[in-house]
C-alpha positions as CSV (number, residue, x, y, z in Angstrom):
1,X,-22.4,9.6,-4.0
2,X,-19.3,8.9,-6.4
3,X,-16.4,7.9,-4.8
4,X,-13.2,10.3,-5.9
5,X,-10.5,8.9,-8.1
6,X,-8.5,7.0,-6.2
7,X,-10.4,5.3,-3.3
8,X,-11.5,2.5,-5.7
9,X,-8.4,1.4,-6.3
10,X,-7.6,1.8,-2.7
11,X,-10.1,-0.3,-1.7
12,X,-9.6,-3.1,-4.0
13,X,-6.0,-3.0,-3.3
14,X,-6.8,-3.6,0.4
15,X,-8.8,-6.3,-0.2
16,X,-6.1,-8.4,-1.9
17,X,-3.3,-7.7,0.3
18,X,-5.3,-8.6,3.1
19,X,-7.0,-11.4,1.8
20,X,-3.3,-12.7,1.8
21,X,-2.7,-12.1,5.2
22,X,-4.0,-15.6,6.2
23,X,-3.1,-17.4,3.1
24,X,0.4,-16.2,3.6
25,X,-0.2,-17.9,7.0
26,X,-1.1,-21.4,5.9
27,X,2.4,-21.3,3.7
28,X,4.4,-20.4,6.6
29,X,3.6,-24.0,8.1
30,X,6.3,-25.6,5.0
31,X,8.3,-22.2,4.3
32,X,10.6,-20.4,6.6
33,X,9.5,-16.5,7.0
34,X,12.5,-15.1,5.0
35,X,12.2,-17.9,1.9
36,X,7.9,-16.5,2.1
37,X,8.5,-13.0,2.1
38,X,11.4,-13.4,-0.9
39,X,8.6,-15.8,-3.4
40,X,5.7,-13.7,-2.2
41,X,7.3,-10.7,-4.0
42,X,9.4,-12.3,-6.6
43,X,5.9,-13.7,-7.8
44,X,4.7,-10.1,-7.8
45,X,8.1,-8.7,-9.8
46,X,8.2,-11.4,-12.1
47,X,4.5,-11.9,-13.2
48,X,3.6,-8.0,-13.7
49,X,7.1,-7.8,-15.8
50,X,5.6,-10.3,-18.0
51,X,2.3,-8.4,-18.5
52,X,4.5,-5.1,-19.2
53,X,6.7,-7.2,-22.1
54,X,3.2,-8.2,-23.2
55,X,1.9,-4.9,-23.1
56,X,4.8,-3.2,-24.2
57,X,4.0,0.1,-26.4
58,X,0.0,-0.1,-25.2
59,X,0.2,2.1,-22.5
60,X,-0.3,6.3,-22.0
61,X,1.8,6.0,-18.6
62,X,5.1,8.0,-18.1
63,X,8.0,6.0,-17.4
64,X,10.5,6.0,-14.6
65,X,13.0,9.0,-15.0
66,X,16.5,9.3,-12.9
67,X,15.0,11.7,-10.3
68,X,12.5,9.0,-8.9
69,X,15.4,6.2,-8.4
70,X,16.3,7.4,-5.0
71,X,13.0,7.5,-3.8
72,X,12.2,4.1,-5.4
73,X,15.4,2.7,-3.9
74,X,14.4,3.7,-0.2
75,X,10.8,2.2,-1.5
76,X,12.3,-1.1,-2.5
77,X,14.6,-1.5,1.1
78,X,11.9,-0.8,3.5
79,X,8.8,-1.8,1.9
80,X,9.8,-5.0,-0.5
81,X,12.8,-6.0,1.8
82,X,12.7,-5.4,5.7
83,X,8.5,-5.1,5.9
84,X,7.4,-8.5,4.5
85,X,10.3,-10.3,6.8
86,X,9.2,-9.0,10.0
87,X,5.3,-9.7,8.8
88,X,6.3,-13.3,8.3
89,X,7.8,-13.0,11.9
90,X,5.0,-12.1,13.2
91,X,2.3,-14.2,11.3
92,X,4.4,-17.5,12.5
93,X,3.5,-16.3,16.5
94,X,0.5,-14.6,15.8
95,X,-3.0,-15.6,15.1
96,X,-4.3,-14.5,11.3
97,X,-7.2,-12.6,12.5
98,X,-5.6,-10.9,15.1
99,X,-2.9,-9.9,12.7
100,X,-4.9,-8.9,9.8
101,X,-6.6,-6.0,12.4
102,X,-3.2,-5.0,13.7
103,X,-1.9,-4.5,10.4
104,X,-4.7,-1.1,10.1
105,X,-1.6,0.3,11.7
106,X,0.0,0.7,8.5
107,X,-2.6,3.3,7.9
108,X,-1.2,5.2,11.1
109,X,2.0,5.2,10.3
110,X,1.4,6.5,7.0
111,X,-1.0,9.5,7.8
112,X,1.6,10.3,10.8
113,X,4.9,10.3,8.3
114,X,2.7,12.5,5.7
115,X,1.2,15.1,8.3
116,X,4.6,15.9,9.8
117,X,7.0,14.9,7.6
118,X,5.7,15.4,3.7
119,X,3.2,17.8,4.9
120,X,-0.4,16.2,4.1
121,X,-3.5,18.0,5.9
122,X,-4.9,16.6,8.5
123,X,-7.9,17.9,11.5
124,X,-9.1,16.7,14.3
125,X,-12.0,13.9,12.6
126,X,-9.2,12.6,10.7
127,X,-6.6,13.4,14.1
128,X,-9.4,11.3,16.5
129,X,-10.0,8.3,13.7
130,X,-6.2,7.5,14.0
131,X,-7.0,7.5,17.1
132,X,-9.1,5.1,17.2
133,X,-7.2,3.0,15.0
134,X,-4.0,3.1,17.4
135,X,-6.6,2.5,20.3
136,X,-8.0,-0.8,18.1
137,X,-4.2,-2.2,18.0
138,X,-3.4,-1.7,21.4
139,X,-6.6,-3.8,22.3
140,X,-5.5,-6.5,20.4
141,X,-1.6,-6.5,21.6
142,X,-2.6,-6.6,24.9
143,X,-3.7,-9.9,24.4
144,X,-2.2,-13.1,25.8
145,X,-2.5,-16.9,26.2
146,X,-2.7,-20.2,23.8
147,X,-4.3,-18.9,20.1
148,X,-3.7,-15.4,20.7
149,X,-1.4,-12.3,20.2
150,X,2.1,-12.7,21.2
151,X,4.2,-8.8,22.3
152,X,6.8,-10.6,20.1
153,X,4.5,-11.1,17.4
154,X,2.4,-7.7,18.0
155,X,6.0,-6.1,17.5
156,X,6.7,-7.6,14.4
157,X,3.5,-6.7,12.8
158,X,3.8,-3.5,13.7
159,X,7.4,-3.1,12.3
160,X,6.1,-4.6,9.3
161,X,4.0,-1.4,9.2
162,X,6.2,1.0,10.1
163,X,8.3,0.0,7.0
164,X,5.7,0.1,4.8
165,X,4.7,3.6,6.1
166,X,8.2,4.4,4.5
167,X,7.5,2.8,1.6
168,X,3.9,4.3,0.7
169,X,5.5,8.2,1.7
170,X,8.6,8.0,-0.8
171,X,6.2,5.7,-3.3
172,X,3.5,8.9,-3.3
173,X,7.1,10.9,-5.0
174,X,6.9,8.4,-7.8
175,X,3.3,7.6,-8.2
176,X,3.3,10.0,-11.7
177,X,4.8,7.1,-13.2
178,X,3.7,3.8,-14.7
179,X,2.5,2.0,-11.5
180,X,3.4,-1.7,-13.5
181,X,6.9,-0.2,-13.8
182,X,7.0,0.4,-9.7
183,X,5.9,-2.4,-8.7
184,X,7.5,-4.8,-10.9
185,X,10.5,-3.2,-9.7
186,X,9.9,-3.5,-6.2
187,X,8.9,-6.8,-6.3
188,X,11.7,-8.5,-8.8
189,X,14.6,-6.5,-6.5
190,X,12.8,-7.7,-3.4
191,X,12.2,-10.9,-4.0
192,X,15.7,-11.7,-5.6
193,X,17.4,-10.0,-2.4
194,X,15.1,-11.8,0.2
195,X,15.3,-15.6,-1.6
196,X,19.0,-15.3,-1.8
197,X,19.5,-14.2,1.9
198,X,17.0,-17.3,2.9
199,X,18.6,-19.7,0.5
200,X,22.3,-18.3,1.9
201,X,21.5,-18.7,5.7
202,X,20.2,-22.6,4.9
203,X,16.9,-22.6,4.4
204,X,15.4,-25.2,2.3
205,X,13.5,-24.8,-0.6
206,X,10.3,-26.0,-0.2
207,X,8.1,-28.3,-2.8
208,X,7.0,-27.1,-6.1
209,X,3.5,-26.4,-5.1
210,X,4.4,-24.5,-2.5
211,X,6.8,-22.7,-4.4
212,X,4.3,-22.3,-7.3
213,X,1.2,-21.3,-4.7
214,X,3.8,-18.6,-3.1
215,X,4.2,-17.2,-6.0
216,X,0.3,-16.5,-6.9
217,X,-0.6,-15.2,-3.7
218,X,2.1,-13.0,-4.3
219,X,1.3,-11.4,-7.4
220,X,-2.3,-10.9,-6.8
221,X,-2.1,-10.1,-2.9
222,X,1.2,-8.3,-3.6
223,X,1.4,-7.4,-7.1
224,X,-1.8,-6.4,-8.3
225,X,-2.7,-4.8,-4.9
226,X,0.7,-2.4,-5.2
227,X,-0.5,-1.6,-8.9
228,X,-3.8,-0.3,-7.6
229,X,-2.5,1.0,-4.4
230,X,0.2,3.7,-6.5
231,X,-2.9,4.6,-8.9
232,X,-4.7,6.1,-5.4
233,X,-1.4,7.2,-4.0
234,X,-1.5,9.1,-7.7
235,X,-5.0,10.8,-6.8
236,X,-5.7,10.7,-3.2
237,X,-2.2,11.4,-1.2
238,X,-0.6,9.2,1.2
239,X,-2.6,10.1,4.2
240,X,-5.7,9.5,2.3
241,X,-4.9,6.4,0.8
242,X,-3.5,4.8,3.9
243,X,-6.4,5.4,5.3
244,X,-9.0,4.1,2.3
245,X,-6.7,1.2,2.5
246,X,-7.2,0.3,6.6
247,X,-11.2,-0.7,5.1
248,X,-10.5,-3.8,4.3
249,X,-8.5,-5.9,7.1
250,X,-11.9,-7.3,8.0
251,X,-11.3,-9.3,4.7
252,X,-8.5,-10.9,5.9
253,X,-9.9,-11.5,9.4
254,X,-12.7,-12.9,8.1
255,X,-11.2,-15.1,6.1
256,X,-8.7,-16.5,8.7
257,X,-11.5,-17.2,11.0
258,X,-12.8,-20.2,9.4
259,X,-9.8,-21.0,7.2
260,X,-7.1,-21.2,10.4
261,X,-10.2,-22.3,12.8
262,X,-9.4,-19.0,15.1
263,X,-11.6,-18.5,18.3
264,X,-13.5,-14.8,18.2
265,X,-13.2,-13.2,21.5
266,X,-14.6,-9.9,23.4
267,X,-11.2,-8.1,22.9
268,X,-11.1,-9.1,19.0
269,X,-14.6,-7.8,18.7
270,X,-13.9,-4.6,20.6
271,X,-10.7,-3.9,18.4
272,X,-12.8,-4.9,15.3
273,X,-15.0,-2.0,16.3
274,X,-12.8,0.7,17.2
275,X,-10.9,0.3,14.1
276,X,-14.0,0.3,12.3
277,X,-15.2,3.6,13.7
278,X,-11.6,5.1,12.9
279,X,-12.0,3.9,9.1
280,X,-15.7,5.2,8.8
281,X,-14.3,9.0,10.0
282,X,-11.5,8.9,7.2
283,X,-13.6,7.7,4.5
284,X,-16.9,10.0,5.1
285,X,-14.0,13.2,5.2
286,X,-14.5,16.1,2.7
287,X,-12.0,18.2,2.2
288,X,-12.8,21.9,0.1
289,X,-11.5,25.3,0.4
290,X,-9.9,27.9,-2.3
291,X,-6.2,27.1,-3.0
292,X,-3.6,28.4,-5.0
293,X,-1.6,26.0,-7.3
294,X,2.1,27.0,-8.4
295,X,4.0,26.4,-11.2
296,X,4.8,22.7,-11.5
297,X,6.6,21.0,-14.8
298,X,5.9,17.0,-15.0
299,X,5.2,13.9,-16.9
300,X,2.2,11.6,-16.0
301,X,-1.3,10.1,-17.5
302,X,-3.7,12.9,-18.1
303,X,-6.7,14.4,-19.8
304,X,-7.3,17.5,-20.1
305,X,-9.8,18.8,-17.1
306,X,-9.3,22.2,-15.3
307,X,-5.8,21.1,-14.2
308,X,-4.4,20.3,-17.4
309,X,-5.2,23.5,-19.9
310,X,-1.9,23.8,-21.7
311,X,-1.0,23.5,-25.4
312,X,1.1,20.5,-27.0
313,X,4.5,20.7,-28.5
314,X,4.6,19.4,-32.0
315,X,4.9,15.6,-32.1
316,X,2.3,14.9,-29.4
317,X,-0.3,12.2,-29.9
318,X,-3.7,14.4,-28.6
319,X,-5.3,11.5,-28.6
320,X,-6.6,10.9,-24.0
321,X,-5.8,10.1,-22.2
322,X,-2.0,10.6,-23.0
323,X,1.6,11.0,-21.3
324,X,4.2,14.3,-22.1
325,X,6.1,16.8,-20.8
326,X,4.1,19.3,-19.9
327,X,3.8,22.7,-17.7
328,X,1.0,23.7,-15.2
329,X,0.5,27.9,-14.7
330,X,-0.2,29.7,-11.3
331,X,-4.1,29.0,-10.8
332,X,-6.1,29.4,-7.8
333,X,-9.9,27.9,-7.5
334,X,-12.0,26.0,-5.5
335,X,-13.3,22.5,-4.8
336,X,-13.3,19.2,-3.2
337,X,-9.9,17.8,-3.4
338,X,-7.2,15.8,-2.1
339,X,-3.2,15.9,-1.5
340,X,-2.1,14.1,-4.7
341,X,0.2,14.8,-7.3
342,X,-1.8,18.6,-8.0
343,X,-2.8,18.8,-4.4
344,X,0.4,19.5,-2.4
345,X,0.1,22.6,-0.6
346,X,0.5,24.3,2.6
347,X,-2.7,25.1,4.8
């Protein structure tokens, strides 16, 4: 079967951000939390607004427009600011592993904020594999004792989360844009803000390697992930992509395992599975039925499929795919689809 638009990117951009996850860890040891989170996304800012000056004038993508700063600002303060700081938090007094699981709860709090909040679809298989992904997290925050889960750190993680829940909702109102644009943004404003409020409250810098290995993790685990992660926001939803993206934490805890020398347990094992069970009732979802759309003007990358059936003003490269103004008409049809940008009505 062919996987939708969308949940490649997902998926790829879950397996760098939590591949990360115990990297991330293993600088913590020489870099206060704050310092981390501030270099882990000023890497990501300042290395993907160098391959947009490089690229500049090679790309069909639509570029920010005043209407997306607000939501872009609330991105930027909860997701590139707050989140990474309380992650860091709770990586220092949490194991990797454990972590790396917890951190499916992103993909809650996502799909919860889009159902009853922005209005994404939802039924009970994708209602009982939340479930199960809550179920996985409590598991492992229940846990206690030398090399395991602290409530402090379990509470962090899951803050860390929350935030980014924020973040991917008022993101999916920008994701029509140039995803470089977005998240070089995010990163250079919330990596500037977080370094100068670690180097303000005394923290020292740490050594140039550190600095210089902060920086990669960030724009690959950080950078490149976000890129990928707005392109399925773009054609999958929020919901959907939060959910695509809880796949991969097994990366991360797999990594950690060997790399931090972490002990596998009965409870880790038990959370592994339930999460894993929650993920496989997301991703095996189909979701088809007739719908109308409505009138809707916008800019993004397209080609012209069934959605996109309207004529060009004079002055438009036709070349695809291609970025303009341009108007979709009343149409009502059906197949498979999924809450993105053409995809956002009532059921």
């Amino acid at each position: 079967m062919t996987l939708p638009s969308g949940v490649g990117a997902a998926l790829l951009a879950a397996v760098l951000f939590w591949a990360s996850t115990p990297a991330a860890k293993l600088l913590l040891g020489e870099t206060p939390p704050m310092l981390l989170a501030g270099l882990l996304y000023l890497g990501s800012g300042t290395g993907l607004s160098l391959f947009r000056w490089l690229r500049s004038g090679q790309t069909a993508e639509a570029r920010l427009a005043r209407p997306d700063l607000p939501w872009l600002a609330a991105a930027v303060f909860f997701g590139g600011v707050v989140g990474p700081v309380l992650l860091m938090f709770g990586l220092r007094v949490t194991p990797g592993a454990t972590a790396s699981l917890m951190l499916n709860l992103e993909g809650v709090f996502t799909a919860v904020l889009a159902w009853f909040v922005f209005h994404d679809n939802f039924d009970r298989r994708i209602a009982l594999g939340m479930f199960l992904i809550v179920a996985g997290g409590m598991l492992l925050s229940w846990q206690g004792g030398q090399g395991r889960a602290s409530l402090a750190g379990c509470l962090a993680v899951a803050g860390a989360c929350l935030c980014w829940a924020l973040d991917n909702n008022f993101t999916q109102k920008v994701s029509g844009g140039d995803p470089l644009q977005v998240a070089a943004v995010k990163g250079a404003v919330a990596g500037s803000v977080n370094v100068a409020l670690a180097l303000a409250l005394g923290a020292p810098l740490p050594s140039i390697r550190i600095v210089a290995a902060s920086l990669l993790v960030g724009l690959i685990g950080y950078g490149v992930s976000l890129v990928l992660f707005v392109l399925a926001l773009r054609h999958i939803g929020t919901a959907r992509t939060g959910a695509y993206f809880s796949v991969a934490p097994f990366v991360g805890a797999g990594l950690a395992l060997p790399l931090l020398r972490e002990p596998v347990g009965a409870p880790f094992l038990a959370a592994g599975t339930l999460m894993g069970l929650g993920v496989w009732l997301h991703v095996t979802e189909r979701h088809e039925h007739e719908h109308t759309h409505e009138p809707l003007a916008h800019a993004h990358r397209h080609v012209h499929d069934e959605h996109h059936r309207h004529a060009h003003e004079p002055g438009v490269d036709p070349r695809e795919p291609h970025t303009h103004w341009h108007v979709h008409g009343t149409l009502t049809h059906t197949h498979p689809h999924f809450p993105d940008i053409h995809h956002r009505h009532r059921h």
